[in-house]
N, CA, C and O of each residue as an XYZ file, in Angstrom:
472
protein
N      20.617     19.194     22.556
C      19.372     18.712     22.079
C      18.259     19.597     22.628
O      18.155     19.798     23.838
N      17.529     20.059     21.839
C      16.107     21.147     22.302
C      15.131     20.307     23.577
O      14.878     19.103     23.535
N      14.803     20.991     24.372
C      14.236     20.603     25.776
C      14.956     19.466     26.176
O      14.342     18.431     26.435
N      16.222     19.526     26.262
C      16.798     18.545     26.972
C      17.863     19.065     27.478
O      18.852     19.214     26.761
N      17.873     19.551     29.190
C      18.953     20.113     29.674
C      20.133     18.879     29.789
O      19.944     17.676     29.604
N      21.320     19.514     30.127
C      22.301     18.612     30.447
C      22.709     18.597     31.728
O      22.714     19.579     32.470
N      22.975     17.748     31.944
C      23.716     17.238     33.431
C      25.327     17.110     33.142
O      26.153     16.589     32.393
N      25.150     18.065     34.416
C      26.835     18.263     34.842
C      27.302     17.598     36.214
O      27.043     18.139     37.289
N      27.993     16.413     36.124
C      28.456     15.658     36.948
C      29.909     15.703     37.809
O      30.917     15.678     37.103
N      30.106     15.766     39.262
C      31.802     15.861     40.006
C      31.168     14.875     40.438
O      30.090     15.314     40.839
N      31.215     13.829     40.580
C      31.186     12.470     41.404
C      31.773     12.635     43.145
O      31.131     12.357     44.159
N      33.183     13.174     43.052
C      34.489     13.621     44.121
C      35.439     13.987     43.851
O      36.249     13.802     42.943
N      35.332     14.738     44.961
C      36.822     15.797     44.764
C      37.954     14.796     44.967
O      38.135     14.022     45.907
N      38.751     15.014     43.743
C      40.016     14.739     43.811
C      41.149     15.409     43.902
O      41.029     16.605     44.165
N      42.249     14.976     43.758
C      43.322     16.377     44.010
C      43.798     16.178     42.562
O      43.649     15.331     41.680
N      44.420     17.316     42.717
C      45.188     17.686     41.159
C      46.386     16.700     41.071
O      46.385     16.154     39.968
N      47.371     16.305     41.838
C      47.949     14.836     41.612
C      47.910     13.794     40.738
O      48.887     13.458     40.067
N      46.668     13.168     40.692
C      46.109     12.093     39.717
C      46.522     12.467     38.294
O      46.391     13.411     37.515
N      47.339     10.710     38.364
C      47.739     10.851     37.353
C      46.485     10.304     35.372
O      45.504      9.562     35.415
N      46.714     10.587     34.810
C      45.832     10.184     33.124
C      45.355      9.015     33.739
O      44.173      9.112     34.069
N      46.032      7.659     34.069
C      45.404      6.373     34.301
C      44.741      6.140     35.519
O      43.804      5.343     35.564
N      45.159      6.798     36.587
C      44.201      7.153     37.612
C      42.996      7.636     37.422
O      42.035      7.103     37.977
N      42.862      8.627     36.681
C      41.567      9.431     36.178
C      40.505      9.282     35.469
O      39.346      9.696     35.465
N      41.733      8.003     34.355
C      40.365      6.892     33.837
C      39.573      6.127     34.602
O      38.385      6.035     34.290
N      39.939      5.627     35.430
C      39.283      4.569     35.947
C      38.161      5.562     36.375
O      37.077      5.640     35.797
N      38.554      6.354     37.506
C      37.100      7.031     37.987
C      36.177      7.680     36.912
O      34.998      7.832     37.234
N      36.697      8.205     35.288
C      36.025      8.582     34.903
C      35.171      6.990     34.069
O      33.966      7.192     33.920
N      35.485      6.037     33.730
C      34.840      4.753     33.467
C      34.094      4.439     34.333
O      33.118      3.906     33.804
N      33.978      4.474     35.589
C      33.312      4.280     36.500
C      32.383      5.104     36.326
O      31.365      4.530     35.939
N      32.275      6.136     36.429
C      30.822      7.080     36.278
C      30.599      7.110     35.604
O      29.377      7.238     35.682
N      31.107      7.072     33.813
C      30.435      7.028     32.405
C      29.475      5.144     32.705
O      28.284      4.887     32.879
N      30.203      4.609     32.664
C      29.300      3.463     32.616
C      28.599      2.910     33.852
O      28.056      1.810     33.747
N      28.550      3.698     35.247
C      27.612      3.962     36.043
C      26.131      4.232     35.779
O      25.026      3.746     36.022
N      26.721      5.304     35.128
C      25.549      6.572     33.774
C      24.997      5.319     33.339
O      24.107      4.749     33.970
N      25.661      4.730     31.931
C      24.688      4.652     31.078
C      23.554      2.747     31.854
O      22.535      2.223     31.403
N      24.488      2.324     33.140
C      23.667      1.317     33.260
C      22.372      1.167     34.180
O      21.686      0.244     34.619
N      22.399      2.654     34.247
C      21.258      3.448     34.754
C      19.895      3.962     33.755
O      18.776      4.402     34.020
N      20.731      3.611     32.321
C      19.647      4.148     31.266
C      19.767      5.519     31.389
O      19.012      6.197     30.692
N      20.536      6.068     32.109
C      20.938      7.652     31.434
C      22.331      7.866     30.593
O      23.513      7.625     30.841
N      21.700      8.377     29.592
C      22.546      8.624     28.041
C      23.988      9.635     28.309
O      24.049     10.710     28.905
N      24.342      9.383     28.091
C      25.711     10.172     27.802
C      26.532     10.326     27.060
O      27.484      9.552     26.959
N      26.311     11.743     26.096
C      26.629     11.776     24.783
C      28.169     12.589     24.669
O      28.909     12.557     23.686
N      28.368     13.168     25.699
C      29.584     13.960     25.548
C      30.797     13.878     26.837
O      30.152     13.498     27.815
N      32.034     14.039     27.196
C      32.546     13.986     27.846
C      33.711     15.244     27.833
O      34.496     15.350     26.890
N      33.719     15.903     28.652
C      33.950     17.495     28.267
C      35.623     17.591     29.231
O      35.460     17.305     30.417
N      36.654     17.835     28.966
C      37.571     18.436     29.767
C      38.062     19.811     29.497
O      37.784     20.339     28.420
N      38.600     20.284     30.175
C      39.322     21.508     30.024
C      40.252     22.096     29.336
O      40.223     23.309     29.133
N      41.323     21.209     28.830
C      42.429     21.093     28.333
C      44.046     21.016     28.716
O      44.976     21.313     27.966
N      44.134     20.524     30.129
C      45.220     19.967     30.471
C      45.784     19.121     29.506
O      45.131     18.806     28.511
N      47.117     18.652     29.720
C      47.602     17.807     28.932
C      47.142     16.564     30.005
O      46.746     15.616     29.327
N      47.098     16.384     30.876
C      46.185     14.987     31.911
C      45.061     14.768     31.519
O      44.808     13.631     31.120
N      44.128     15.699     31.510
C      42.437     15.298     30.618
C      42.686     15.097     29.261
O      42.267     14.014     28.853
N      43.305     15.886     28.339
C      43.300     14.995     26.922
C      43.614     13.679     27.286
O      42.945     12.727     26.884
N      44.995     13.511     28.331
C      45.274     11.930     28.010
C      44.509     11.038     28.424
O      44.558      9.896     27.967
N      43.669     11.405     29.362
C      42.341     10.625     29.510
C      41.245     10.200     28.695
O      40.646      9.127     28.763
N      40.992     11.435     27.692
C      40.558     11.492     26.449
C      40.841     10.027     25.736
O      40.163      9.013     25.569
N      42.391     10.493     25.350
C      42.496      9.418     24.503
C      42.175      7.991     25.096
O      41.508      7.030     24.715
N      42.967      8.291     26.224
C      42.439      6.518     27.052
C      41.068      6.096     27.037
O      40.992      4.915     26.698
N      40.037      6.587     27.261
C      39.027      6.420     27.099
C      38.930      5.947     25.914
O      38.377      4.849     25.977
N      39.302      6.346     24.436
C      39.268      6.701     23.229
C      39.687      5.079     22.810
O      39.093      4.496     21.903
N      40.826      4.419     23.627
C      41.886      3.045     23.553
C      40.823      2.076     23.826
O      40.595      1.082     23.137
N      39.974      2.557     25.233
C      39.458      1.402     25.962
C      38.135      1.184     25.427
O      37.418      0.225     25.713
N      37.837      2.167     24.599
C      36.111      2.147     24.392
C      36.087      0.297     23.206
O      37.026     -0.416     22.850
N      34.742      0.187     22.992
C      34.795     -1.407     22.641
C      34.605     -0.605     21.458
O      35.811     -0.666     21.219
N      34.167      0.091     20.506
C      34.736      0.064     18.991
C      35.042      2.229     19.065
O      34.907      3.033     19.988
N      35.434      2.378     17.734
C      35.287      3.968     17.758
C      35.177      3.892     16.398
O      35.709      3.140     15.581
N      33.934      5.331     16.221
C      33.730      5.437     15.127
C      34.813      6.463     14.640
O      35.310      6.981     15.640
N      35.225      6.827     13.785
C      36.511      7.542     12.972
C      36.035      8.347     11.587
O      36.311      8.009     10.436
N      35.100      9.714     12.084
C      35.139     10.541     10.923
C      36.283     11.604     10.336
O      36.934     12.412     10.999
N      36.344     11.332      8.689
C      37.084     12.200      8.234
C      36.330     13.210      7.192
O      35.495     13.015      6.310
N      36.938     14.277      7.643
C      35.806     15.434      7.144
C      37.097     16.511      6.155
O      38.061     17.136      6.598
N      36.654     16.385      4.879
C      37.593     17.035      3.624
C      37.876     18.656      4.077
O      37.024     19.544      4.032
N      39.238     18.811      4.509
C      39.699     20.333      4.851
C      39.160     21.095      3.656
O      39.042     20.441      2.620
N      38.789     22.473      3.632
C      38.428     22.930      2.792
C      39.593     23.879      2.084
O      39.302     24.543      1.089
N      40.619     23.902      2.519
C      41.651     24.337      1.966
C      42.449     22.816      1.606
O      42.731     21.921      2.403
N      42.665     22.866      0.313
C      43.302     21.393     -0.161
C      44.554     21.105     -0.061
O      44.932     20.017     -0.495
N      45.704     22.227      0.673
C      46.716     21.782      0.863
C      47.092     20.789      2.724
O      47.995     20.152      3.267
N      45.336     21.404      3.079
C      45.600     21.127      4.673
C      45.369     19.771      4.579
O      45.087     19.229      3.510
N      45.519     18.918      6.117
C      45.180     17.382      6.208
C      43.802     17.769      6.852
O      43.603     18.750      7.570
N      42.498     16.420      6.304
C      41.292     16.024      6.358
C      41.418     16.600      7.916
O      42.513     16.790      8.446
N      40.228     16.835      8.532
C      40.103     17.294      9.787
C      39.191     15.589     10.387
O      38.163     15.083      9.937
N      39.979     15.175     11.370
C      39.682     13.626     12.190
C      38.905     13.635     13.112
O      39.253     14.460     13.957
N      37.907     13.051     13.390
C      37.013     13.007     14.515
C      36.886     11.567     14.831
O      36.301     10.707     14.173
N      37.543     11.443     15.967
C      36.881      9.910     16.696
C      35.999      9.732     17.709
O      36.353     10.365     18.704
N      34.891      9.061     17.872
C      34.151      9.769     18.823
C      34.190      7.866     19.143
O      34.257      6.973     18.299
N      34.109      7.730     20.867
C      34.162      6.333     21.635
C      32.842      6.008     21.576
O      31.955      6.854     21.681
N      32.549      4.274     21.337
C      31.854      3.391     21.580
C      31.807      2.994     22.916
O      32.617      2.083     23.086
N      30.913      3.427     24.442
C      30.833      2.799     25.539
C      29.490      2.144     25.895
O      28.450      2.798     25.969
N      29.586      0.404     26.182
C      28.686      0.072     26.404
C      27.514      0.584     25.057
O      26.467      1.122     25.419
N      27.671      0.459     24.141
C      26.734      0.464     23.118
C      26.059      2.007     22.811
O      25.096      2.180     22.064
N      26.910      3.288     23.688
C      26.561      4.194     23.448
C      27.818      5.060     22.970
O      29.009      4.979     23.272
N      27.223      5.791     22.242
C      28.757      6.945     21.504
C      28.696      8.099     22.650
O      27.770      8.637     23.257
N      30.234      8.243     22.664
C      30.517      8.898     23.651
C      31.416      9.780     22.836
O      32.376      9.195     22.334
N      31.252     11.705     22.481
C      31.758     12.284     21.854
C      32.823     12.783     22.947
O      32.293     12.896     24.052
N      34.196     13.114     22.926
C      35.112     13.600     23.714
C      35.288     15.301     23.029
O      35.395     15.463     21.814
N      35.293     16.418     23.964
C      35.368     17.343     23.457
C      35.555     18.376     24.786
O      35.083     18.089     25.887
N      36.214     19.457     24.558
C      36.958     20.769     25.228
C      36.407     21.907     25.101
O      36.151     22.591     24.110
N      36.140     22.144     26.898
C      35.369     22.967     27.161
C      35.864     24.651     26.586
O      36.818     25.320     26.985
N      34.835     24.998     25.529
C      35.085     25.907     24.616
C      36.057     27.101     25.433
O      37.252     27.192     25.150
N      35.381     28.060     26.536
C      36.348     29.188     26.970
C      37.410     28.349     26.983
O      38.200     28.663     26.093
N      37.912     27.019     27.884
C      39.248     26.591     28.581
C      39.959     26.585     26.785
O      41.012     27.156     26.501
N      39.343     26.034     26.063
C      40.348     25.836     24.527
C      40.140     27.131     24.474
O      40.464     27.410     25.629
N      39.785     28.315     23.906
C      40.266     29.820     24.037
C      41.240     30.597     24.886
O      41.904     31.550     24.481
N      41.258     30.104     26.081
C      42.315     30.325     27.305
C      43.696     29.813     26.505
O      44.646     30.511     26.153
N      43.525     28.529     26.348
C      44.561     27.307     26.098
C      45.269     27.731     24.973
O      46.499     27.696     24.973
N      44.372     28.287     23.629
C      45.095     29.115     22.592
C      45.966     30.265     22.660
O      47.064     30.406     22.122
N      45.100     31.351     23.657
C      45.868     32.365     23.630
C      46.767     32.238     24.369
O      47.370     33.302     24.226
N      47.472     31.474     25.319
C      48.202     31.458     26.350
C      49.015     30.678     25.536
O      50.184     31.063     25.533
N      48.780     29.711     24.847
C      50.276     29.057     23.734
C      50.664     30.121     22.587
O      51.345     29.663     21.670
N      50.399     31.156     22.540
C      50.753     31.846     21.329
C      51.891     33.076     22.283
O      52.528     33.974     21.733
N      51.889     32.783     23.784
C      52.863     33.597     24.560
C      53.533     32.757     25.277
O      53.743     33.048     26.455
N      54.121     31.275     24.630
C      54.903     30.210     25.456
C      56.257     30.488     24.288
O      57.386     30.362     24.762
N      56.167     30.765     23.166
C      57.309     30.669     22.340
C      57.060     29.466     21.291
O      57.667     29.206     20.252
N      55.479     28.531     22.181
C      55.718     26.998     20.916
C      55.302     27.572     19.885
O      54.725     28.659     19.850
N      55.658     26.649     18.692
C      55.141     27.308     17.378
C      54.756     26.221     16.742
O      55.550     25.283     16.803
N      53.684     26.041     16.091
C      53.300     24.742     14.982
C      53.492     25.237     13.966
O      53.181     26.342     13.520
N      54.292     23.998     13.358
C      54.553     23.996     11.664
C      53.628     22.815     11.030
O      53.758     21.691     11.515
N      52.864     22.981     10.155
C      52.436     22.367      9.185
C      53.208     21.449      8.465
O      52.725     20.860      7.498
């Protein structure tokens, strides 16, 4: 948003251990810390572990509604591209991956051997 810096939040160091449901809680705790402070919080950013997506989604389970956009692939054989973005405490909370770490995350699966099929 124009003249509106963002705040980047570590609450505490944790160790790399913690497991997805561990991680929710502390991250619920500071999202709705946030907003009952009257500070907004529009995005929630991880890296791309397979532990932070699953937090993602948990968040995604626990939020009280989610909105669910579907946006028409522009190639018509592909599937609609899905966006769910969480309802917390009466504010939308977009979940999304911190751009270099998803560039890292790509090129480094294209030298694991996985392969996606359509």
């Amino acid at each position: 948003m124009p003249g509106i810096l963002p705040l980047i939040l570590a609450p505490k160091a944790i160790p790399n251990s913690l497991t997805a449901q561990e991680l929710l809680s502390h991250s619920l705790d500071l999202i709705q810390g946030l907003l009952c402070k009257n500070i907004k919080v529009v995005s929630y950013a991880c890296d791309g572990t397979e532990t932070e997506w699953s937090v993602q989604k948990l968040i995604k389970q626990k939020a009280s509604f989610q909105y669910i956009y579907r946006i028409k692939h522009p190639i018509p054989s592909y599937d609609n591209i899905v966006s769910t973005i969480a309802m917390i405490n009466s504010q939308l909370v977009v979940m999304i991956q911190v751009s270099n770490h998803s560039l890292k995350t790509l090129r480094n699966n294209l030298h694991t051997g996985a392969r996606y099929s359509h």
